[in-house]
C-alpha atoms as a printed R data frame, in Angstrom:
   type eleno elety resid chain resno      x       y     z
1  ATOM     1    CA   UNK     A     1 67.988 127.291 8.327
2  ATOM     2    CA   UNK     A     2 64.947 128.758 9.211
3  ATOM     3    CA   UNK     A     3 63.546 129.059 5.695
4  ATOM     4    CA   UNK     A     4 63.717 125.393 5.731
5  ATOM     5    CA   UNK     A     5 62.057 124.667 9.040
6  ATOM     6    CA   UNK     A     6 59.074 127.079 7.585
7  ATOM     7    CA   UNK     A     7 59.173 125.570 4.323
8  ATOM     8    CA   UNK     A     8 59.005 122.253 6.368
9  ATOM     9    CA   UNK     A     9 56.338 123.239 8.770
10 ATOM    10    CA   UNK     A    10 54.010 124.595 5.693
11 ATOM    11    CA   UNK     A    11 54.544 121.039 4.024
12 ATOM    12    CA   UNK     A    12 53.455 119.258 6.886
13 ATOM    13    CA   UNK     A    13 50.725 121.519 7.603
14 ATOM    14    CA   UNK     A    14 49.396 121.105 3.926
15 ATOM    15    CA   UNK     A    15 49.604 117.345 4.196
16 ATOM    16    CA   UNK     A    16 47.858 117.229 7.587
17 ATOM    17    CA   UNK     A    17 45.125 119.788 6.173
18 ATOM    18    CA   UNK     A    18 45.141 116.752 3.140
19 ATOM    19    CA   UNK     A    19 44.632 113.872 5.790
20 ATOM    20    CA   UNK     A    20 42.138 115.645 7.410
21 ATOM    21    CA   UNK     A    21 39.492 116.270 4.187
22 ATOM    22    CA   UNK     A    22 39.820 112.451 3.749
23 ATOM    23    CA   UNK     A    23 36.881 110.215 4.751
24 ATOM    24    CA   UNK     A    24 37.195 108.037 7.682
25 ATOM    25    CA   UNK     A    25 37.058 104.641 5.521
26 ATOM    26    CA   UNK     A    26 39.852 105.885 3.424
27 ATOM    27    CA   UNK     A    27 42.262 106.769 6.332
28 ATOM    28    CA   UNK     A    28 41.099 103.422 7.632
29 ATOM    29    CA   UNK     A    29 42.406 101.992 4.536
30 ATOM    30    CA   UNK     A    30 45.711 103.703 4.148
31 ATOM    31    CA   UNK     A    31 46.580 102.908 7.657
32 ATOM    32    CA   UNK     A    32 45.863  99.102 7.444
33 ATOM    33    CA   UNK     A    33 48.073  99.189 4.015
34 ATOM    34    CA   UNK     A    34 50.797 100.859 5.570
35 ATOM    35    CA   UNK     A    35 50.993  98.543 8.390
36 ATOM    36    CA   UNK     A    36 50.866  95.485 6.078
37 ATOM    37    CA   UNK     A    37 53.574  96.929 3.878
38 ATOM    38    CA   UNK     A    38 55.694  97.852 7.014
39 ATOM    39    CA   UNK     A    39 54.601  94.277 8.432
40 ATOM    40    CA   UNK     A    40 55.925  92.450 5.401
41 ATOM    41    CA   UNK     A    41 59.265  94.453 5.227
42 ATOM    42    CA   UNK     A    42 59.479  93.565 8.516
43 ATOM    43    CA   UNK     A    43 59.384  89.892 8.377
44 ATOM    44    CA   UNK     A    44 61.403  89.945 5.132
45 ATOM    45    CA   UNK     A    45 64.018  91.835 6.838
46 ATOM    46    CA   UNK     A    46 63.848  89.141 9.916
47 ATOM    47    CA   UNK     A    47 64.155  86.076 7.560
48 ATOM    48    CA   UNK     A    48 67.219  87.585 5.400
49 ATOM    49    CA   UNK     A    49 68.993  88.430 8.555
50 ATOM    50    CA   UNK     A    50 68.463  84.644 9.918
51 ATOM    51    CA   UNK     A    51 70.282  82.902 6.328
């Protein structure tokens, strides 16, 4: 178990270390897509639950 919490924690590290060398305007960027995608599932998931 712990090999996978390190393995885990050195994953998210790298990522973070990743999000971090990005420039502002790109982070910018990912976050608005994100929210849009997770927007549109959103209302999808709203309007098949309402048929």
């Amino acid at each position: 178990m712990k090999e996978i919490r390190t393995n885990i924690e050195l994953w998210i590290n790298d990522v973070e270390v990743k999000w971090r060398m990005l420039p502002l305007q790109k982070q910018y960027k990912y976050i608005i897509v994100c929210f849009a995608v997770y927007l549109m599932i959103s209302i999808a998931g709203i309007l098949i639950s309402l048929i």
